[in-house]
C-alpha positions in Angstrom: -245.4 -253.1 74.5 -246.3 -253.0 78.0 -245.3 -250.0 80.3 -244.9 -250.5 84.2 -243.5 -247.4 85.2 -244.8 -244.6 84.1 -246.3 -242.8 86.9 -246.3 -239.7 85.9 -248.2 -240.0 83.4 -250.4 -242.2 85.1 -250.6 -239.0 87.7 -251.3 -236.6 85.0 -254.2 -239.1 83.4 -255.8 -239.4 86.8 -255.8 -235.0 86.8 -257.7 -235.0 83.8 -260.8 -237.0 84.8 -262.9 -234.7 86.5 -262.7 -231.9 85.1 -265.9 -230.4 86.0 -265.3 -231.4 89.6 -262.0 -229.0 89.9 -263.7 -226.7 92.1 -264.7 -229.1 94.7 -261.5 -231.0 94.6 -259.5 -228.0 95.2 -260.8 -227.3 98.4 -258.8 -230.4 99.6 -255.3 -230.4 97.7 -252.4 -231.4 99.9 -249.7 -228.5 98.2 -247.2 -231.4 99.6 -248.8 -234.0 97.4 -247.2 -233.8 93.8 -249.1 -235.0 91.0 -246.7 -234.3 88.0 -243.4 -235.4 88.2 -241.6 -231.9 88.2 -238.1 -231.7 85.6 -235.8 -231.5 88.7 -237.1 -235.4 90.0 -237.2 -236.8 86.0 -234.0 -235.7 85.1 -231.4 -237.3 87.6 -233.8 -240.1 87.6 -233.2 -241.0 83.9 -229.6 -240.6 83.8 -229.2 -242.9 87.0 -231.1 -245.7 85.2 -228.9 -245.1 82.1 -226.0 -245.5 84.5 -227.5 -248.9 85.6 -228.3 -249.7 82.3 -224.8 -249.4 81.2 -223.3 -251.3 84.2 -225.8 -254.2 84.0 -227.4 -257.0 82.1 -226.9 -254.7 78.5 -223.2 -254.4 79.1 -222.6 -258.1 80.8 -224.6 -259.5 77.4 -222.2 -257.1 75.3 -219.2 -258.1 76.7 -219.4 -261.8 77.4 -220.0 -262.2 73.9 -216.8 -259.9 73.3 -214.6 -262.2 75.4 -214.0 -259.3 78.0 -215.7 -261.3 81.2 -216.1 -265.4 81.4 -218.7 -267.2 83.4 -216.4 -270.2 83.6 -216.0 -271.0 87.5 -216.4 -273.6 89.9 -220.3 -272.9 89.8 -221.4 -275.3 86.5 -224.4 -273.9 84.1 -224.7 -270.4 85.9 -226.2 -267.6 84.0 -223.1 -266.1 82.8 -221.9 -269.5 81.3 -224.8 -269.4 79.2 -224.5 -265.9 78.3 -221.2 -266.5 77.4 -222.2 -269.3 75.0 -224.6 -267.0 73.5 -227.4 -268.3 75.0 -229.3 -265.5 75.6 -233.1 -266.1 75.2 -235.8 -263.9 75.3 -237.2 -264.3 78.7 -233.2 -263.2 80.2 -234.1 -259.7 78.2 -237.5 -258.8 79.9 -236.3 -256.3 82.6 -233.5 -254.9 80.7 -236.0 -254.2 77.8 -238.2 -252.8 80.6 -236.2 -250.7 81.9 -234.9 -249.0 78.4 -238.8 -248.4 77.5 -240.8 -248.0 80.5 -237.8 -246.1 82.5 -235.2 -244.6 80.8 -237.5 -243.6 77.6 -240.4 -243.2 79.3 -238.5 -240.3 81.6 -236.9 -238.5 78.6 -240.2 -238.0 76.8 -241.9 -236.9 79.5 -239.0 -234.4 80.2 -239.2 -233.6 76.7 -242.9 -232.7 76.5 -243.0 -231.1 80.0 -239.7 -228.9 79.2 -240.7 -227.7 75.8 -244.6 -226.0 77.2 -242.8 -224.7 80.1 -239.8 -222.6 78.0 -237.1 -224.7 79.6 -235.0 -225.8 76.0 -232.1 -226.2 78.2 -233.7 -229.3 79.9 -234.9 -230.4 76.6 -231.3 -230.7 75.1 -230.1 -232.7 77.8 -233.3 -235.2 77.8 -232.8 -235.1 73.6 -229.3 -236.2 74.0 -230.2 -238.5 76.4 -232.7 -240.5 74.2 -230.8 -240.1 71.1 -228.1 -241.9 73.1 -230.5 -244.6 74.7 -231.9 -245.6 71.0 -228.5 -245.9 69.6 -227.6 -248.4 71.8 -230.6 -250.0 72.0 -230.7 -250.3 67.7 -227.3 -251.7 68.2 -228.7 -254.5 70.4 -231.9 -255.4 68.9 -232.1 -253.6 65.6 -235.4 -252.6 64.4 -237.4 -251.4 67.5 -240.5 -249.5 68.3 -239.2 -245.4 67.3 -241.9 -243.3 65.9 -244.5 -245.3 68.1 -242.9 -246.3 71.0 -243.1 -243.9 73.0 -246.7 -242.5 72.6 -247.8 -244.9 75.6 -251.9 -243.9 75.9 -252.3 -243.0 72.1 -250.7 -245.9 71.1 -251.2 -249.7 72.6 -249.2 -251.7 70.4 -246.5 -249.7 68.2 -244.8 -250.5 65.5 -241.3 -251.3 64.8 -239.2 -249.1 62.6 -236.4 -250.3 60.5 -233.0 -249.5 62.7 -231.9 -248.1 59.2 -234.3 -245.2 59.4 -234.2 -245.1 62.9 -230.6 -243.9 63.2 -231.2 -240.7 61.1 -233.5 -239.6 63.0 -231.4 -239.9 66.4 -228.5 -237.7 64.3 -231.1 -235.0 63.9 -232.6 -235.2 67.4 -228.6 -234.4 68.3 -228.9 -231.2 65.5 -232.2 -229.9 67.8 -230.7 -230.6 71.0 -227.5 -228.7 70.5 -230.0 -225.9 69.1 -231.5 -226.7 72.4 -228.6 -225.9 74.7 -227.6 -222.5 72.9 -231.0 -221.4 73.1 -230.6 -217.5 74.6 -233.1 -218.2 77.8 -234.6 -221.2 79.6 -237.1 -221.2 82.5 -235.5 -223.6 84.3 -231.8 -224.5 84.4 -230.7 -228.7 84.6 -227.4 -228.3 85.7 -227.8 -228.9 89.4 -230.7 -232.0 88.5 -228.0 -234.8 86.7 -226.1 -237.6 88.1 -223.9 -236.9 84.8 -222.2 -233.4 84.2 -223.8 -231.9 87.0 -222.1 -228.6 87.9 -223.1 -225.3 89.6 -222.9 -223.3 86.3 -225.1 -224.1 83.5 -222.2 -222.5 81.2 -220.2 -225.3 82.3 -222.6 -227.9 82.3 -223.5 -226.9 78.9 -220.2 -227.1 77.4 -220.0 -231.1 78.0 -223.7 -232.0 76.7 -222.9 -230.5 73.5 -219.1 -232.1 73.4 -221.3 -235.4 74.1 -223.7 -234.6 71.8 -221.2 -234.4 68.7 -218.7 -237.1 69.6 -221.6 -239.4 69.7 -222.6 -238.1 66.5 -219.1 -239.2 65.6 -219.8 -242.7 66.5 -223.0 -243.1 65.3 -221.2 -242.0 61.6 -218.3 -244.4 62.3 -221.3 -246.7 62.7 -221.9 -247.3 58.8 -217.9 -247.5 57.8 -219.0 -250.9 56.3 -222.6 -250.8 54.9 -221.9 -247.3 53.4 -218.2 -246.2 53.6 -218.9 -243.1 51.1 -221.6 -241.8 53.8 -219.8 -242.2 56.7 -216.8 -240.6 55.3 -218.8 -237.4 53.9 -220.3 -237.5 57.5 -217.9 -237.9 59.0 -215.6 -234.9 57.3 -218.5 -232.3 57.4 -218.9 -233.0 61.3 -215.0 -232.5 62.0 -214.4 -229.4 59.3 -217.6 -227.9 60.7 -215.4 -226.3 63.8 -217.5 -228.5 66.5 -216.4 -229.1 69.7 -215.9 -232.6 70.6 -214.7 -234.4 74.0 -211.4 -232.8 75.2 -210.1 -234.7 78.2 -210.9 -237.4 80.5 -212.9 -234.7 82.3 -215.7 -234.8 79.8 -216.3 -238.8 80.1 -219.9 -239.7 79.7 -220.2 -241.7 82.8 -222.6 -242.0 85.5 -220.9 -242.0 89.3 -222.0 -244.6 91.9 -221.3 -243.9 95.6 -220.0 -246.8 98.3 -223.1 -246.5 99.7 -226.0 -249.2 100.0 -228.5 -249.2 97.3 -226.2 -246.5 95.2 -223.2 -248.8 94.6 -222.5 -250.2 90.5 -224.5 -253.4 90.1 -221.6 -255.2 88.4 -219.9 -254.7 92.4 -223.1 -255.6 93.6 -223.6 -258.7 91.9 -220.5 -260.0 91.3 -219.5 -259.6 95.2 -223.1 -260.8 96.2 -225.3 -263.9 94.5 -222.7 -264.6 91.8 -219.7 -264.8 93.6 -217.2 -267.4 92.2 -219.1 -267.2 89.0 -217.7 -263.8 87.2 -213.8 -263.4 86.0 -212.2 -261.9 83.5 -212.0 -263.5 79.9 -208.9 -265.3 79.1 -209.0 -263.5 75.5 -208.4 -259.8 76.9 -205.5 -261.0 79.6 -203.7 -262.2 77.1 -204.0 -259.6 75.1 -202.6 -257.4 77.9 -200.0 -259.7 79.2 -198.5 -259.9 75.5 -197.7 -256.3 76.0 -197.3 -256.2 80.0 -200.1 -253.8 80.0 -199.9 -251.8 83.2 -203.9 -251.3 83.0 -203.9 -255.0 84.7 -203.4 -254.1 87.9 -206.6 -252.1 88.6 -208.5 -254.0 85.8 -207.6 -257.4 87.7 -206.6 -258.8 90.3 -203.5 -260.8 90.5 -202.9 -264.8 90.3 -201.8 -266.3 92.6 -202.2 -263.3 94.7 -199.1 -261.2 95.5 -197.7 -262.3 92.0 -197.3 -260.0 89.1 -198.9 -263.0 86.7 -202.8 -262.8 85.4 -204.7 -265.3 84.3 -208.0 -265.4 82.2 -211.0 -267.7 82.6 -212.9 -268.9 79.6 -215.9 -271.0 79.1 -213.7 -273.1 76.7 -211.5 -274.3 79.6 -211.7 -278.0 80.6 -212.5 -277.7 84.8 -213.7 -274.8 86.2 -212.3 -273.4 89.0 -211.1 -270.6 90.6 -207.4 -270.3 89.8 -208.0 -267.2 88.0 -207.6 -263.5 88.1 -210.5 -261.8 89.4 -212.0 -258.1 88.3 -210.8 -255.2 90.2 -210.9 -251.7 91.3 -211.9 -250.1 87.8 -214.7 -251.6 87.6 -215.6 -252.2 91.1 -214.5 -249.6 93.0 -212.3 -249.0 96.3 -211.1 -252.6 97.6 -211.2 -253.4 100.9 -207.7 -255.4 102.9 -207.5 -258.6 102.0 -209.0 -261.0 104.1 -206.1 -263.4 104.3 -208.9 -266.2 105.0 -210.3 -265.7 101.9 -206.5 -266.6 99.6 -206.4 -270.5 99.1 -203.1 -272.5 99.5 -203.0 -272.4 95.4 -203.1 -268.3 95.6 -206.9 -268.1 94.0 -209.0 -266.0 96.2 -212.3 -266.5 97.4 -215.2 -264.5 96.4 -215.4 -263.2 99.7 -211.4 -262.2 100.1 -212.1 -258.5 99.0 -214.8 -256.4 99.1 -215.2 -253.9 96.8 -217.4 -249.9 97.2 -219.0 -250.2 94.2 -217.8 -246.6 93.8 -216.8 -247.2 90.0 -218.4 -245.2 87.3 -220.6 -246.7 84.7 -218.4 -245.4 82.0 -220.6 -245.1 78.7 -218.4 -242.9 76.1 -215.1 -242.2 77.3 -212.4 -239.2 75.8 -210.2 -242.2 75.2 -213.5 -243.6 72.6 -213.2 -240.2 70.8 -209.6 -240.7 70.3 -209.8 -243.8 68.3 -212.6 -242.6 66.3 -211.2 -240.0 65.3 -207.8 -242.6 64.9 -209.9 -244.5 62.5 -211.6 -241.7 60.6 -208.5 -241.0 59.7 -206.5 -244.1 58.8 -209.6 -245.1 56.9 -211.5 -242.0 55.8 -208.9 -239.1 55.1 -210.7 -237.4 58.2 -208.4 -234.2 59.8 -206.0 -235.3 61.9 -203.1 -238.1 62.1 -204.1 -241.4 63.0 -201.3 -242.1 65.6 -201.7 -238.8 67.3 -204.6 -239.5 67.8 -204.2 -243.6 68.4 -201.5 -242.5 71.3 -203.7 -239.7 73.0 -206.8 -242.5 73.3 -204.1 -245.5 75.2 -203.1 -242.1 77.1 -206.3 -241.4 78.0 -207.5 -244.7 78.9 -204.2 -244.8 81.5 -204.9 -241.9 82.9 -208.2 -243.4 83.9 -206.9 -246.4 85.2 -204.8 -244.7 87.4 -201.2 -245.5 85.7 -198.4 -243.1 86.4 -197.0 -241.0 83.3 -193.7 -243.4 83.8 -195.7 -246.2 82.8 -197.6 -244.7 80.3 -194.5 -243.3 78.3 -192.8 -246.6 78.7 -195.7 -248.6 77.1 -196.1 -245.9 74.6 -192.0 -246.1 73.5 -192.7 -249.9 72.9 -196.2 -249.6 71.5 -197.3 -246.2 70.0 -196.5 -246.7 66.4 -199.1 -247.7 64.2 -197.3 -249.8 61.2 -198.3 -252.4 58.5 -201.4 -252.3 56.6 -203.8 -250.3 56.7 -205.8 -253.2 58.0 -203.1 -254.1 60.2 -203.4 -250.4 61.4 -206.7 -250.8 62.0 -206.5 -253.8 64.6 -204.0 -252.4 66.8 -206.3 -248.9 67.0 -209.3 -251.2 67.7 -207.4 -254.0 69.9 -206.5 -250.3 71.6 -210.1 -249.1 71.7 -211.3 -252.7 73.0 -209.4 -252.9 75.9 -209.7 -248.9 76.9 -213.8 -249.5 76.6 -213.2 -252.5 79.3 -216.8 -253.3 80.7 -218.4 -250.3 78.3 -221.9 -251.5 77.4 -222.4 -252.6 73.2 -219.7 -250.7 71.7 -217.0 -253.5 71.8 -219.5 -255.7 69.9 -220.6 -253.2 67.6 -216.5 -252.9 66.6 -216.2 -256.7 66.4 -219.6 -256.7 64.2 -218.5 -253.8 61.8 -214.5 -254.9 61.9 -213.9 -258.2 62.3 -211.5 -257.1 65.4 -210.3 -258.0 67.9 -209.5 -261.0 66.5 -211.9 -263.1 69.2 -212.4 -267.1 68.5 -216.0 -267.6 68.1 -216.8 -270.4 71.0 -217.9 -273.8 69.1 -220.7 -275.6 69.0 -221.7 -277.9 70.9 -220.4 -275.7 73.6 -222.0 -272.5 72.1 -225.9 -272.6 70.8 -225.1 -270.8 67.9 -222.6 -271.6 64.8 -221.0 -268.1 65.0 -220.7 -265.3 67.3 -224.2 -263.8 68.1 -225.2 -260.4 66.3 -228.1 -259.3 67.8 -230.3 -260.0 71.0 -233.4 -261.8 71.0 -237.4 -259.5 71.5 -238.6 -260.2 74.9 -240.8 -262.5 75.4 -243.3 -260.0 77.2 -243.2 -257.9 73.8 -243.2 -260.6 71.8 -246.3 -262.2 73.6 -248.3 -258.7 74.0 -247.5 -256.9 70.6 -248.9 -258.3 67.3 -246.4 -256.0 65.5 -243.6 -257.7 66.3 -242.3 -261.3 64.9 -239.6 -262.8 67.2 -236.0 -263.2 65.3 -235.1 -266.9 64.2 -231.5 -266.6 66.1 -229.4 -264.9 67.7 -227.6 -264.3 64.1 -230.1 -261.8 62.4 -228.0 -258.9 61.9 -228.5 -255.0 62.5 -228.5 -252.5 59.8 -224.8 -251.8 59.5 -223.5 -254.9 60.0 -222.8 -256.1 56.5 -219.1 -257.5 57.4 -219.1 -261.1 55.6 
């Protein structure tokens, strides 16, 4: 595994060869020239690459697959066509890979290591959570990767990869230490002010939301292995909610990262999608309709109206027969503040032009949302007798996800009189609280396809060959190519239809 950014430890390496000459060079240290990364520059470093992370490449893979976005436009064999015809290869993967490993990773163990000599096990809760949460989603991806190895960079050049079944325990009791972490009676230093996520003025309240993270993603990692061991996850799952823990309680404890409409600090989906791939990025047929067929009132900050000015949207999809661009287009939730329309930019036929509306890029990158909790916890216990009723808790997620989009309480208790009720089977149950859960995690990175992969729902059509490269949805991503040509412990996957651990769904 090769490692491109790790310069503190690169600092701290070049400290610790002289050693007998630390006399001499003391008589020269510049006091302004820092040579160890200090906890207040790792910390809100990591958690803004984790909000790139789940705003870029990860979360575009994720959700072309999942029929959320289409690549289908006027611009032919563009890289989000292929994505969404799951072909994904392993060169696309390199600087997403990267940046898990070398950035994110390589951030939180340092953090981890610095924070625990200095007596700061306030800091090392946060970084704990942080990895455990980086790992899961990078298992779900990939599967097996490099755990117990991978992040001893100097000790070890070429680590091996553990099995993603025996990876995931130990990311549930990395949670267990960090909430240990955060109740700890004293710390050194305090991270609360450091953090591009839950930053506050008051550790106390800063607290409170790491360890409300740190369980509700327990939750999910539980809800994980409903399929390759229901009897597990339902024991798990039970202990964790009788055990009195506090999980998410409002949209105010979102796990999201905020990006400012500013340059260099705006979400990269805005970014791209307004800049190099314009014309080339809408929204996937599949999900419109599954909003229109309900008049969803989500629509009108998730998309944009077509023609423009109508109340009618309309999904692209790679499985149309001309591209054009007599679609709807993504909007304000993901996107951020739009600008006037240019009314240069609307076409006689009521599409708009990429340039027709600018957007901030002041939209989070939301990575596990109070509205997620709810339909865990909705599932748990439809399917696994967990405390609680399953519609309560299937209408309090749609709430939740409203609220975030911005939809009055009119709305939202109109759409709720008509749709609210869970009914059927339990498997019909089951698709509405994850058709629910689907469309509430709109543009969240992996977790749609991991409910697809354990489910079976939403009910997506697997695109066809010859138009897709695979015969089936993909399951998994592909090793770099970097890894794959630098680390003799790793064999590259066959296709992109190996499966991960818990994904035993026939």
């Amino acid at each position: 595994m090769k490692y491109t950014r790790l310069l503190s430890i690169a600092l701290l390496s070049a400290g610790l060869i002289f050693p007998s000459c630390e006399s001499f060079f003391d008589v020269n240290d510049d006091p302004n020239n820092i040579t160890i990364a200090r906890p207040s520059e790792i910390l809100p470093s990591a958690t803004t690459n984790i909000g790139f992370m789940g705003s870029s490449d990860l979360m575009r893979y994720s959700n072309l697959i999942m029929q959320q976005f289409s690549g289908h436009g006027p611009v032919l064999n563009n890289t989000f066509t292929n994505y969404e015809r799951y072909s994904i290869s392993d060169s696309d993967v390199n600087n997403t890979w990267n940046s898990i490993f070398a950035g994110i990773l390589a951030d939180l163990e340092q953090l981890i290591i610095i924070t625990s000599e200095n007596g700061s096990p306030h800091y090392t809760g946060v970084a704990k959570i942080l990895k455990a949460y980086t790992y899961q989603v990078t298992v779900d991806a990939w599967g097996d990767v490099p755990y117990t190895e991978g992040l001893k960079f100097g000790a070890v050049k070429y680590p091996k990869y553990d099995n993603d079944a025996d990876i995931y325990p130990q990311l549930i009791k990395l949670l267990d230490e960090a909430i240990v972490d955060l109740n700890a009676p004293t710390s050194t230093l305090e991270p609360n002010n450091y953090s591009t996520i839950y930053a506050s003025s008051s550790w106390a309240a800063s607290k409170v939301k790491w360890e409300r993270l740190a369980n509700t993603l327990k939750l999910r990692m539980f809800l994980h292995y409903s399929e390759v061991d229901p009897a597990f996850a339902t024991q798990q799952i039970n202990a964790l909610i009788n055990s009195g823990a506090e999980f998410m309680q409002s949209n105010d404890d979102n796990f999201q990262m905020k990006f400012l409409n500013q340059p260099q600090r705006q979400n990269p989906l805005a970014s791209i999608e307004g800049g190099q791939f314009r014309n080339q990025f809408f929204p996937n047929r599949f999900l419109v309709n599954l909003m229109n067929e309900k008049e969803d009132p989500r629509r009108s900050t998730y998309f944009v109206a077509f023609p423009y000015n109508s109340t009618s949207y309309i999904g692209s999809s790679i499985l149309e027969s001309t591209p054009s661009t007599q679609y709807s287009r993504l909007h304000s939730y993901l996107k951020g503040t739009p600008s006037a329309v240019n009314p240069a930019g609307i076409n006689a036929d009521g599409s708009l032009e990429g340039t027709a509306i600018t957007y901030g890029g002041d939209s989070p990158s939301r990575l596990l949302l109070y509205s997620e909790y709810n339909f865990i916890r909705a599932e748990a216990a439809l399917r696994f007798g967990a405390q609680g009723d399953a519609e309560t808790f299937f209408k309090e997620g749609i709430k939740a996800s409203m609220r975030d989009a911005g939809v009055p309480q009119s709305a939202i208790d109109e759409y709720l009189a008509a749709n609210g009720t869970l009914s059927g089977s339990e498997a019909n149950k089951l698709e509405q609280i994850i058709n629910q859960k689907y469309i509430a995690n709109f543009g969240v990175v992996m977790e749609n396809w991991t409910d697809w992969r354990r489910t079976g729902y939403p009910a997506i059509t697997p695109i066809p060959t010859p138009i897709a490269v695979w015969d089936g949805v993909a399951r998994s991503l592909f090793y770099p190519f970097n890894e794959v040509s630098s680390n003799p412990n790793i064999e590259q996957k066959s296709s992109l239809l190996e499966r991960v651990f818990w994904d035993t769904r026939q």
